[in-house]
C-alpha positions in Angstrom: 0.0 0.0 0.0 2.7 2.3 0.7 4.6 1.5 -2.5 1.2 2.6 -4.0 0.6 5.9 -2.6 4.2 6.8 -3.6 3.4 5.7 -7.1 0.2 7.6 -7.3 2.1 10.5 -5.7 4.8 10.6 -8.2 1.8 10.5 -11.1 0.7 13.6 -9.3 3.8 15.9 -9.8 4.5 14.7 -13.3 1.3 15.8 -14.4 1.7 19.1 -12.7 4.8 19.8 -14.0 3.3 18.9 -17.4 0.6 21.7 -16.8 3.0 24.0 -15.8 5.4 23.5 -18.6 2.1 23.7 -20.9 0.6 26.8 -19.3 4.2 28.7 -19.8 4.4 27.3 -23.6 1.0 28.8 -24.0 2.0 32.1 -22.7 -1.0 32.8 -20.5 -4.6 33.2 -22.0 -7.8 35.6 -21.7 -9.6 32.5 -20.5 -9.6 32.2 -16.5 -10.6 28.9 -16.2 -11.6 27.0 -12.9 -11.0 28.8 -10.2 -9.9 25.7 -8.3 -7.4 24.7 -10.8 -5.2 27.7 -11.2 -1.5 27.8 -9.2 -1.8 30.7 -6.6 2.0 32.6 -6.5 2.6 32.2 -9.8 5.0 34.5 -11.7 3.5 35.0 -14.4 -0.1 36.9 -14.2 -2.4 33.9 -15.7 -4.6 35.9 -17.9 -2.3 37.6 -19.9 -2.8 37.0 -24.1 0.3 37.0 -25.6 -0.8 35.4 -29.4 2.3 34.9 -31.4 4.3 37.8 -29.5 8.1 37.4 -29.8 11.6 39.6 -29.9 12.0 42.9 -29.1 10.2 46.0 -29.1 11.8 49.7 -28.3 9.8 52.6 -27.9 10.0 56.0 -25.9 8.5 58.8 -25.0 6.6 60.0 -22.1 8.6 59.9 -18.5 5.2 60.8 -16.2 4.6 57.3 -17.2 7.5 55.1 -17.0 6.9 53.9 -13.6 3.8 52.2 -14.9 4.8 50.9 -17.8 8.1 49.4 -15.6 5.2 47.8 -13.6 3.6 46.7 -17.0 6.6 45.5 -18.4 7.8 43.0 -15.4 4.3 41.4 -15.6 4.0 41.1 -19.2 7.2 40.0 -19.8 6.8 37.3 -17.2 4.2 36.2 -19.2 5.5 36.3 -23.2 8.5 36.4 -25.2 8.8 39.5 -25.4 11.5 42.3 -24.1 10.1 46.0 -23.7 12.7 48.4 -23.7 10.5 52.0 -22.8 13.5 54.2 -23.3 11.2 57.4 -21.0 13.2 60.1 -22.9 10.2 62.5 -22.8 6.8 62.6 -24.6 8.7 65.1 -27.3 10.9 62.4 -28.0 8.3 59.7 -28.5 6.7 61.5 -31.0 9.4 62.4 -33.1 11.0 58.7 -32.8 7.0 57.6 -33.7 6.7 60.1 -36.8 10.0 59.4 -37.8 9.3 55.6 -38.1 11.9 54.5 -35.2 9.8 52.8 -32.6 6.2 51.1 -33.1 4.9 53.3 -30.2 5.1 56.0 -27.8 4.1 57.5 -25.2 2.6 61.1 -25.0 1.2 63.5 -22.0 -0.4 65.5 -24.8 -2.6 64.0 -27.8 -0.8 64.2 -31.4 -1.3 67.5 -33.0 -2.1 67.7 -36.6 1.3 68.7 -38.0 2.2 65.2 -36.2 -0.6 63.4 -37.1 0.4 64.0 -40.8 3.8 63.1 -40.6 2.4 59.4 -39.1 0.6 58.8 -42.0 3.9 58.6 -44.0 4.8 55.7 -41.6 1.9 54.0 -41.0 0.9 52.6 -44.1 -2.9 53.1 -45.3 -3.7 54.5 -41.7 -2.2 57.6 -39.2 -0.9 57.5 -35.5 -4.0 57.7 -32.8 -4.0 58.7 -29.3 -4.9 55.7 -26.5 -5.3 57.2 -23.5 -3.9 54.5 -21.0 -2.4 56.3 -17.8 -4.2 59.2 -15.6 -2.8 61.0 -12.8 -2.2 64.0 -10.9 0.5 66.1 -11.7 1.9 66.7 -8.2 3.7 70.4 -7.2 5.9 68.9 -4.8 8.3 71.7 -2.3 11.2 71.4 0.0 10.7 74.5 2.9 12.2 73.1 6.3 9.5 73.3 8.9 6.2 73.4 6.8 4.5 70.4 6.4 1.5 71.1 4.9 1.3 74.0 2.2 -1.8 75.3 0.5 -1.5 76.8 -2.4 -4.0 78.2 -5.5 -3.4 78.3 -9.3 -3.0 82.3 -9.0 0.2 81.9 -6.4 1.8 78.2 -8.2 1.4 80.8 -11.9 3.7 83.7 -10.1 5.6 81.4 -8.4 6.9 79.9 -11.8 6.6 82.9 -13.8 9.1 84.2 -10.7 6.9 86.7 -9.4 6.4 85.6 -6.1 10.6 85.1 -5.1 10.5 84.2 -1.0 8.6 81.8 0.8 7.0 84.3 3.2 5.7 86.6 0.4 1.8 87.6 1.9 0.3 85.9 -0.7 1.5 82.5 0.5 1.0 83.3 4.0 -2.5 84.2 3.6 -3.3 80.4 2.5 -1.2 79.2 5.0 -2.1 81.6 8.3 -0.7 78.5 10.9 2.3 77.7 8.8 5.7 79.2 9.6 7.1 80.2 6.4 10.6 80.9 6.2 12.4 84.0 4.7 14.1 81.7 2.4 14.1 81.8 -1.6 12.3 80.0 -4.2 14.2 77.6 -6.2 11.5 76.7 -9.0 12.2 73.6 -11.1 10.7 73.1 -14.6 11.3 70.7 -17.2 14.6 70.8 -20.1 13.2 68.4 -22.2 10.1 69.0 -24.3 7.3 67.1 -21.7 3.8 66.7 -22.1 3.4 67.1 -17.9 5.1 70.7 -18.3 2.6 71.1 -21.4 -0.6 69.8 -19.1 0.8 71.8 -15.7 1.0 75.2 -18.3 -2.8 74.2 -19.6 -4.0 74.4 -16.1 -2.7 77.5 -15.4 -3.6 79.0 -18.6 -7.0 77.6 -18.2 -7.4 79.1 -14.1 -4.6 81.8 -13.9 -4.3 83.1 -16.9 -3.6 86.8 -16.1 -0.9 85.9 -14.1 0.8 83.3 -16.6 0.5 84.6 -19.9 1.6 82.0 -22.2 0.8 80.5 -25.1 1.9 76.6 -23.3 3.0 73.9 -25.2 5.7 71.1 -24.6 8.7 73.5 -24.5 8.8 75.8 -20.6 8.3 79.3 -21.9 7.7 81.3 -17.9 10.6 83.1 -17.0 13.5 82.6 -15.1 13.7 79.1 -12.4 15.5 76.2 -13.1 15.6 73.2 -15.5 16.2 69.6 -15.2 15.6 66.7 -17.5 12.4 64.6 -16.9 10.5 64.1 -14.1 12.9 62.0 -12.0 15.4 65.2 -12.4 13.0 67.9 -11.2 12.2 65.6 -8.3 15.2 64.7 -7.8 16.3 68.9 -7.6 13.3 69.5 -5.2 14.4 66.5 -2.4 17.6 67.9 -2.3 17.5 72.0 -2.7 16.1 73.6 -0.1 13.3 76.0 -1.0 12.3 74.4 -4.3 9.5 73.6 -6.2 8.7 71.4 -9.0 5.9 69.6 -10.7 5.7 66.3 -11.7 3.8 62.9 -11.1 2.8 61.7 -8.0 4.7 58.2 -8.6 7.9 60.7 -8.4 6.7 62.4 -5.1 9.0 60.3 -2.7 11.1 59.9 -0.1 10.2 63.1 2.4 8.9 65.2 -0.6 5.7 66.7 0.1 3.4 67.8 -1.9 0.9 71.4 -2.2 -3.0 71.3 -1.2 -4.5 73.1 -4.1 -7.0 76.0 -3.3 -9.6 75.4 -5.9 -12.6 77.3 -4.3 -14.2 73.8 -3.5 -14.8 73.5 0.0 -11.2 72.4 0.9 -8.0 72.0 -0.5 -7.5 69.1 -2.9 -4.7 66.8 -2.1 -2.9 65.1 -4.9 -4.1 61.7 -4.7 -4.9 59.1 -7.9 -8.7 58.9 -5.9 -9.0 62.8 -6.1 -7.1 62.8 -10.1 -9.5 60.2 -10.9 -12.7 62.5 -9.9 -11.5 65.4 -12.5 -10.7 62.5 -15.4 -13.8 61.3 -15.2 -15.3 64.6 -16.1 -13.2 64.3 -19.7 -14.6 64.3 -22.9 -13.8 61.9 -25.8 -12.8 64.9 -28.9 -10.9 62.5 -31.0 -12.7 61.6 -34.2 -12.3 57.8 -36.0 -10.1 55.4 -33.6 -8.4 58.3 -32.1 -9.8 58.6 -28.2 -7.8 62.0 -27.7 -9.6 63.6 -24.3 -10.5 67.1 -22.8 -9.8 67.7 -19.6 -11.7 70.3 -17.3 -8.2 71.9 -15.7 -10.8 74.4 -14.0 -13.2 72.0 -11.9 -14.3 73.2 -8.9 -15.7 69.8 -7.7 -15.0 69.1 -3.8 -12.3 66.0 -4.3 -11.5 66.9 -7.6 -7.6 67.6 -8.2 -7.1 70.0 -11.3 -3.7 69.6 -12.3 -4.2 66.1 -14.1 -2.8 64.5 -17.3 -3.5 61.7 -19.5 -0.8 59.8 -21.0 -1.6 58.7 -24.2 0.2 55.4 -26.0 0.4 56.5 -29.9 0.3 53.5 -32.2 -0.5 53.4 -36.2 -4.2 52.6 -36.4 -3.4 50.8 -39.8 0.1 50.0 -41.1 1.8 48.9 -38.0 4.9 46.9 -38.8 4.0 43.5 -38.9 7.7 42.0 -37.3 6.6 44.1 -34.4 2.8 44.4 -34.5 1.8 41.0 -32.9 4.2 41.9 -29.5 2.5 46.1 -29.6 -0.9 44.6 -29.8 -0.4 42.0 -26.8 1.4 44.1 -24.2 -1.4 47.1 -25.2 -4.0 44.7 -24.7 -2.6 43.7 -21.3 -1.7 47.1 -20.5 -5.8 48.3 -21.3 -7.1 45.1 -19.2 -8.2 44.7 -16.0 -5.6 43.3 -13.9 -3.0 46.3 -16.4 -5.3 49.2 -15.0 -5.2 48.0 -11.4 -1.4 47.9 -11.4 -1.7 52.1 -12.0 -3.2 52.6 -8.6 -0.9 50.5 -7.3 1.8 53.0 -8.4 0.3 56.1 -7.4 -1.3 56.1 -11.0 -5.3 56.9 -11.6 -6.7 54.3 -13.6 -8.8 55.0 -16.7 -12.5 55.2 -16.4 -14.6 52.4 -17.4 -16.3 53.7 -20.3 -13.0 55.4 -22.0 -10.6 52.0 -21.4 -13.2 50.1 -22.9 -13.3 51.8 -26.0 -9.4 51.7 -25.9 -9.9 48.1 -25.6 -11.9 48.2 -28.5 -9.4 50.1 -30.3 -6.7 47.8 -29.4 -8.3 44.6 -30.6 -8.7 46.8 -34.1 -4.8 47.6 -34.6 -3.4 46.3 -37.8 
């Protein structure tokens, strides 16, 4: 009898290790199957659809988002064949490497304008690049003043504060939102972007849209205030504010680390708005869909004045040909898209301090997806 239980023991682990060596050839599936059967720890996230994904895939473009697509990429990756290489060199330069034909996609804080949208139509053949909005989040104004921990402040003070109108921490207009704080005689060191970013390009469209006497701009990619200081994507300017004292810089919440605190924002609700993905979630949903065809480009409502709702939000969009994709790289976009649109992709965000999409936008990205060829 006890030769017999060892034999039917040793039948046992054979035929798992069959289904896990079958499960991993298979590269995951949409299909969840019994409940019962599945392996709980796995490495590899069970539901991910990989198809006939293989090699490698580069692409650039928007830092704001890199976090999450690191997040994406570890899971997915686990999963398929594939290698994602998300080079984060700034949502400028994940256009131009799109238009220019040098990656299959891109990531962009700010939908393709039409000069850009013609020059994808040279490289997508039969079709043009389209906007997917994938990532949401608040853009965070994070500051480094010894002794205040909490700051208020309102779109009026953060425009002069940038535009280097407002110079010392104790200027009236920043004690009068912050009448318990002790603010410091100490100057402002304001950080802004180098690189052409789609989060300096949605920070600028806030104030425009709430402030605009006090920030005259035209906004854009490219920082046009004057005077501050630059550093190169959002890890820089973060990086500048944890260790300068008295600075300031914007940039996504996934970046606010370490001891950096971030601004309350004064919005006339009835309190300030804190950035958090549950408060940047309340102003996305509020977006309209203004892209026509495939194309799911949004409009944000910068000046909601919705208790809970944080302004200073931005989308990032993943830019992919609608028609005309390559096909060496096509199957491996599609799948890690796919995954990244899902269910289990858009929980990950709030994991990372990211703000998931709403329900009825990422299931028209979904849509989209499924449509890429």
């Amino acid at each position: 009898m006890k030769l017999q239980r060892m034999n039917r023991r040793a039948l046992a682990l054979g035929a798992l290790a069959v289904s896990g060596a079958l499960a991993l050839t298979a590269c995951g599936s949409d299909e969840t199957g019994d409940p019962g059967s599945g392996s709980s720890g796995a490495a590899a996230p069970s539901n991910v659809k990989c198809d006939d994904a293989s090699g490698q895939v580069l692409a650039d473009g928007s830092s704001a988002q890199k976090n999450a697509v690191d997040a994406w990429v570890k899971q997915f990756s686990a999963a398929c064949k594939v290698e994602i290489n998300y080079k984060a060199g700034g949502s400028g330069a994940g256009v131009t490497a799109f238009t220019q034909g040098q990656v299959p996609w891109a990531g962009s804080d700010s939908a393709l304008k039409p000069d850009e949208v013609a020059a994808s139509k040279k490289i997508c053949s039969g079709g043009q690049g389209i906007d997917l909005p994938m990532v949401g989040g608040p853009i965070a104004v994070g500051y480094n003043v010894p002794g205040v921990d909490k700051l208020v402040l309102d779109a009026s003070t953060i425009a002069k504060i940038f535009d280097s109108k407002i110079t010392k921490w104790n200027d009236p207009a920043i004690a009068k939102l912050n009448p318990d704080a002790k603010l410091p005689n100490l100057k402002i060191q304001a950080f802004h972007r180098s690189d052409e970013s789609g989060t300096t390009d949605n920070f600028t469209k806030y104030l425009i849209a709430t402030a605009k006497k006090d920030f005259p701009y035209e906004g854009g990619k490219a920082w046009q205030a004057k005077g501050g200081q630059s550093a190169p994507q959002s890890s820089g300017v973060a990086a500048q504010v944890k260790q300068t004292p008295g600075a300031i810089g914007y940039f996504e919440l996934s970046y606010a680390k370490d001891g950096i605190k971030t601004v309350a924002v004064d919005t006339g609700a009835a309190q300030p708005v804190e950035a958090t993905v549950e408060n940047a979630t309340k102003a996305i949903s509020d977006a309209k869909v203004v892209g026509t065809g495939k194309d799911l480009a949004l409009e944000l409502n910068y000046g909601t004045k919705a208790d809970g709702a944080y302004p200073m939000v931005l989308v990032t969009y993943e830019i992919v040909c609608d028609k005309g994709n390559k096909a060496d790289t096509l199957p491996a976009v599609k799948a890690f898209l796919r995954y990244a649109a899902s269910e289990d992709g858009q929980k990950i965000l709030a994991e990372n301090d990211y703000a998931p999409m709403p329900e009825d936008i990422i299931a028209k990205v979904r849509t989209t997806v499924e449509s890429l060829s």
